[in-house]
N, C-alpha and C positions, 0 to 999 in steps of 0.2 A: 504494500500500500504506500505511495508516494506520497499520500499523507493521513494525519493522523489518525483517520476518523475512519476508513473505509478500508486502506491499504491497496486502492487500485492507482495504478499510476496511466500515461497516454499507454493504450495498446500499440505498446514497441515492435509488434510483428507486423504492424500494419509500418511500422516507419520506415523497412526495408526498401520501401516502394515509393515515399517521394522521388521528388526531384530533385538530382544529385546537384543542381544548383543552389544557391542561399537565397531567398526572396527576402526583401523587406521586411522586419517585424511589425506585424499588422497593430493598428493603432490598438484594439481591445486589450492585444497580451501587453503593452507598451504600460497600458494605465493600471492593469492589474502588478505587473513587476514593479510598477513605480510607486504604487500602494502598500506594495508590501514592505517595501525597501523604507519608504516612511515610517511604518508601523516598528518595522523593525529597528530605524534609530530612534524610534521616539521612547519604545519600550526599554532600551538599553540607557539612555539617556537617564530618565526617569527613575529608573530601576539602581544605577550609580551612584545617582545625586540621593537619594534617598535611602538608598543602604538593603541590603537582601533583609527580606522577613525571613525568619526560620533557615538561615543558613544552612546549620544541615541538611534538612530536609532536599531545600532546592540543590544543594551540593548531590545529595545520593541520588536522587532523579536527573539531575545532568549526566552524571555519571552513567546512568543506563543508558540516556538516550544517545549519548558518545557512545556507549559502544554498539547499542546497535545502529549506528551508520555506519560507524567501523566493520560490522560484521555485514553490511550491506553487501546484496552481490546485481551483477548490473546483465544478468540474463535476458536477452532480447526479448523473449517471449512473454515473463514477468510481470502482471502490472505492479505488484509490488517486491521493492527491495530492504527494504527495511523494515522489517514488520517490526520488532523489537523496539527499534527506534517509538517507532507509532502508538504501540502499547504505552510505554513509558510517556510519551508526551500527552496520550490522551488524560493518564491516569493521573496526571500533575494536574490538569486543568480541572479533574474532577473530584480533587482531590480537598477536604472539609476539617479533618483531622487528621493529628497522629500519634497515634498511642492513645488516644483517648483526650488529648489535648486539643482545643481548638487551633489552628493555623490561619494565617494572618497576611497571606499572598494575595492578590489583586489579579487581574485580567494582563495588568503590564508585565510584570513579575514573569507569571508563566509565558508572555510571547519571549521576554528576554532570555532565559534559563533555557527555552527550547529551540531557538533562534540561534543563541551562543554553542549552546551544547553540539546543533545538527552540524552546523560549520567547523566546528570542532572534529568531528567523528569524522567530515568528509577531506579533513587535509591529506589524510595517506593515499585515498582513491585520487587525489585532483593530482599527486604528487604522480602517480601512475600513468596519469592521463585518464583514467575512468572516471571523473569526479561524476554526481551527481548533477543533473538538469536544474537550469533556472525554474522550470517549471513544476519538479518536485520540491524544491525548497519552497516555493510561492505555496504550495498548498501546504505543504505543513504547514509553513507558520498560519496560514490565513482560518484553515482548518482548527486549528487548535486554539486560534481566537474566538472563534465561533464558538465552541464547545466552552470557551473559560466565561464570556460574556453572560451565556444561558445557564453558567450555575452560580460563578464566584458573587457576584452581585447580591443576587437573593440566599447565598450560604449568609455572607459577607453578614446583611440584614436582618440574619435571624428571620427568613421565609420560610426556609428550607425545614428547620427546627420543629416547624408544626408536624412535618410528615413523623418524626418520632426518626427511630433509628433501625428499623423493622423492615418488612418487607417491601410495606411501601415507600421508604428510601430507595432501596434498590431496584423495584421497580421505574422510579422515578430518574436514576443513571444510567438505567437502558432505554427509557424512552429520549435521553440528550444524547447519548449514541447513537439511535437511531436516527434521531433530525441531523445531526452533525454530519451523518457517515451520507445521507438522502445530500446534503449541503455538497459535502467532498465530490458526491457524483453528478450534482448540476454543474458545479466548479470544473472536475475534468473535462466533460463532454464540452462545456462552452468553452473553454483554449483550447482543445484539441479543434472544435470547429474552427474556430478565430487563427488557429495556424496552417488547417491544412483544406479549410471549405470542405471537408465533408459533413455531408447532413448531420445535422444534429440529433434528430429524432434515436436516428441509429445506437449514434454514440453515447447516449444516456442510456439505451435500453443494453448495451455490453455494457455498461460501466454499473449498471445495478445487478446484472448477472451474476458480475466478480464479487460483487456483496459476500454471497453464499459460499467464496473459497474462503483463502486465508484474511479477507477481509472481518468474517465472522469470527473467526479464531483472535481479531488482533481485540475489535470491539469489547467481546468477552472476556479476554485479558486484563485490558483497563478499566475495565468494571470490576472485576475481582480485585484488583493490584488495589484500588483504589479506597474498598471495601475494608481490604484485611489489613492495611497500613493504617487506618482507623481504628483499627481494634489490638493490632498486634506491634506495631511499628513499621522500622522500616527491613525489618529482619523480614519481611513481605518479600520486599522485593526480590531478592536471588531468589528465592522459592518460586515464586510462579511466572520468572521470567524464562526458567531451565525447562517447560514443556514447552512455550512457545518458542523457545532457540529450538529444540530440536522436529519441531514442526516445518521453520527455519531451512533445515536443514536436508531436510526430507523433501520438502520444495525443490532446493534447489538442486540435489539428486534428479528429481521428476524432471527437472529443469534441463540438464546437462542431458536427459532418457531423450527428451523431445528435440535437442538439438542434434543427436545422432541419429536420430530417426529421419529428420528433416534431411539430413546432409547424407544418410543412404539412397533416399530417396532422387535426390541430385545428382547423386551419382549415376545412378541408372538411366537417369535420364539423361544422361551424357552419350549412354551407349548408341543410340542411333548418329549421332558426332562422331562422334571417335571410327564408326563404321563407314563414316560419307554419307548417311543417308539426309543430316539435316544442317544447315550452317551454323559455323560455332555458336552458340550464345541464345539461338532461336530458341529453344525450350524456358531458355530463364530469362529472356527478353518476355516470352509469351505469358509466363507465368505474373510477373510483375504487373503489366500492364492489366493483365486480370484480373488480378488484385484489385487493385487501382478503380477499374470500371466495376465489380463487383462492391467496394465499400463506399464509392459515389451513388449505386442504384440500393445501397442501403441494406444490404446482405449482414447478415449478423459472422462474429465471430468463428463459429464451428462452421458455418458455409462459404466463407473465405477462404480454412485451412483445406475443406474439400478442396476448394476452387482452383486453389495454388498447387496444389500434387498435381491433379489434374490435369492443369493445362503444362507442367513439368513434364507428365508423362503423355501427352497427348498425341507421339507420334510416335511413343513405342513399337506400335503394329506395322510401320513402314519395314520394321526388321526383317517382316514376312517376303518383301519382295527380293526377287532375283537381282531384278536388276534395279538403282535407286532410281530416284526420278527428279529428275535436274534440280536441284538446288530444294530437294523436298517438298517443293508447291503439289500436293496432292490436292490442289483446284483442277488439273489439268484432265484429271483422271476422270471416267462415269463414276456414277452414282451406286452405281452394285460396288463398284473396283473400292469405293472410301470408303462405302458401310461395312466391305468385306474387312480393312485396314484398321476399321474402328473397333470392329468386335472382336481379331484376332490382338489388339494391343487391350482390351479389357480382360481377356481372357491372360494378359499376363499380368497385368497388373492384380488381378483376384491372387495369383500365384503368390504372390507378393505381401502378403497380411494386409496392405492394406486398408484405412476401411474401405468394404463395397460400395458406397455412393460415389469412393473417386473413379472406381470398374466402370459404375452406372455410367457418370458423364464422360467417360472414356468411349467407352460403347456408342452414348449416342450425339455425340456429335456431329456426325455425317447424315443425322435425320432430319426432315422439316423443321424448320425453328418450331410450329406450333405442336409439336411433340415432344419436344426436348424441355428436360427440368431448365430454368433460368442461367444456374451454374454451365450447362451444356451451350447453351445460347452463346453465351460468354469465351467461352471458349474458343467457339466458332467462330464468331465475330472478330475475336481479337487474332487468331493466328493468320484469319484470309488478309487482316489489315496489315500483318507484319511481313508477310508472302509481299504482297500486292505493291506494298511500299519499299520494300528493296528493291524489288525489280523494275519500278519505275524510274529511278536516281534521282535528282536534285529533289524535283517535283511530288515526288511520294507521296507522303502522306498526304498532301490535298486531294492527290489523285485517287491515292485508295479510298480516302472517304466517299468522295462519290461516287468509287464503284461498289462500294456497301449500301452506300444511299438507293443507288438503282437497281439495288439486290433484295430490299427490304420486302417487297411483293411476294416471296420465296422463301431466299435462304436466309435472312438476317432481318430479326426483331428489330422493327424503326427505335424501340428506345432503349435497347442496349446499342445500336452505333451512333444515336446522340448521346451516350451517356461516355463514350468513346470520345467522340470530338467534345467533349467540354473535360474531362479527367487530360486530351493533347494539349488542350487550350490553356488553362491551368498550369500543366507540367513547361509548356514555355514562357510562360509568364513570368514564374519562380526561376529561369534562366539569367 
């Protein structure tokens, strides 16, 4: 979770597939980073000038939250890399007592302690070259403001004190997890739109998905953490930070599973290259761009990653032929000769573990568009454009587009090749 509240950070498997250019920072992220950065000196400021409340306390809670950035790991696939971090900073914000003591931190206090601390934890990553995203630290800090404003205030006022110290306390720290972590996930989705124009809609309903992984694990932690440092001290904390380190950990094993897997499957898709059937790079050109058109027409998560094996392995069945077929444009071929190409490269890809939906749009790719799942559409679309436009030169891809445009009648959905020509448009823009 990239920040406190939720533990999702931007879905980083989608970032393979920008534009290898740098575009301007769009005014949105420009005022959100500029907000934080305020918050951030005003909180330190503040916090200086007026001296730590409970020094301890904020000492041992920096201390966690350093290490878990320290322990952060920066797996593409990830939305979050910090969970530990997260825990720890939610559980400061929600944090009333300790030992049975009242505590005497402010809303500033905790942005400064977890602001100091996160920067702190990320000097050895920055010092690698891995550091952590502007955009993760923006939402920590701004997350964990959220969450200290909705309790510190009314703890502060003796609000809080009516609910007693019972269930309906606790009840009541998971309902500011809950708004908090709902906050973190409008917060991602709106930068990640504001940097990359894809739909929004989308990217909230994946970023409320990730809730239900180690986002639930972090939530629930800082509610405990927060709970038993109330009752027992801060002898809490190593204790219930050692299941969620090794949950941690277990992640990023799954983590390292899913990047082998990806990069076997890469491989394979080499093999019609390597054999001359396809032009270098055409598999992983194909796959990218399909991406690409796949999370602009608003495809969730898990139909993205079909998407992208997919159109990787998409020409595997050209293996079947004798002889290759010039520069792999199997446009040239009939209609029997591609569906024959398409079903014997699904039938290797099922061989393959796997999953069967990426068999399925293997298969039918070479079917009428209005038969084909959307992923299949996609596919199709995007490789006759990447054919079509090499072999035109300078001119390409204006020209491939409208010979997809004047295909639309047939073989290619009119709004997956406009969702094509604006995911091109886009990508040169950011050039």
């Amino acid at each position: 979770m990239s920040s406190a509240a939720s533990g999702r950070c931007l879905p980083t498997g989608s970032a393979r597939f920008q534009s290898a250019g740098r575009a301007p920072k769009p005014l949105p992220l420009t005022l959100v980073h500029t907000l934080t950065l305020l918050l951030t000196l005003l909180s330190l400021t503040v916090t200086l000038w007026t001296g730590l409340s409970d020094r301890g306390t904020a000492l041992a809670f920096g201390i966690l939250i350093a290490l878990g950035e320290l322990t952060r790991w920066s797996g593409a696939e990830e939305r979050e890399t910090a969970p530990l971090g997260a825990a720890g900073a939610l559980s400061y914000a929600l944090l009333g007592e300790q030992a049975g003591q009242h505590t005497h931190h402010g809303v500033l206090q905790v942005v400064a302690v977890v602001a100091a601390a996160a920067l702190l934890g990320c000097v050895p990553h920055v010092a690698r070259g891995k550091g952590p995203t502007v955009d993760h630290l923006t939402r920590r800090v701004l997350t964990v403001a959220f969450a200290a404003v909705c309790f510190q205030p009314l703890y502060n006022h003796g609000r809080l004190l009516e609910w007693g110290g019972g269930p309906a306390y606790a009840l009541l720290l998971v309902a500011l997890l809950v708004l908090t972590a709902l906050c973190d996930a409008v917060l991602a989705a709106a930068m990640a739109h504001a940097r990359t124009r894809w739909p929004f809609g989308p990217l909230l309903r994946d970023e409320l998905r990730s809730m239900l992984g180690i986002g639930s694990a972090v939530c629930a932690t800082g509610a405990v953490m927060s709970l038993a440092v109330a009752v027992v001290g801060l002898w809490a904390l190593p204790v219930f930070s050692l299941p969620l380190l090794l949950t941690q950990l277990s992640f990023r094993r799954y983590a390292a599973v899913r990047v082998t897997y990806r990069q076997t499957i890469a491989s394979l898709a080499r093999a019609t290259e390597i054999a001359g059937y396809t032009p270098a790079g055409h598999a992983r050109r194909v796959a990218a761009l399909s991406r690409a058109v796949g999370r602009e027409l608003g495809l969730s998560e898990p139909d993205l990653t079909v998407l992208e094996y997919a159109a990787l392995m998409h020409d595997i069945g050209q293996l079947s032929l004798v002889d290759p077929v010039p520069a792999g444009a199997t446009s040239v071929l009939s209609a029997d000769e591609q569906r024959r190409i398409a079903l014997l490269g699904g039938a290797v890809v099922r061989q393959t573990g796997v999953d069967p939906e990426v068999a399925v749009v293997v298969e039918r790719q070479a079917d009428p568009y209005r038969e084909q799942p959307v992923t299949a559409r996609i596919v199709r679309a995007v490789n006759a454009y990447e054919e079509m436009a090499r072999e035109a030169g300078p001119g390409g891809p204006l020209t491939a587009l409208e010979k997809l445009r004047l295909g639309t009648a047939h073989d290619y959905q009119p709004e997956v090749v406009e969702s094509l020509a604006r995911v091109l448009l886009n990508q040169r823009g950011g050039t």
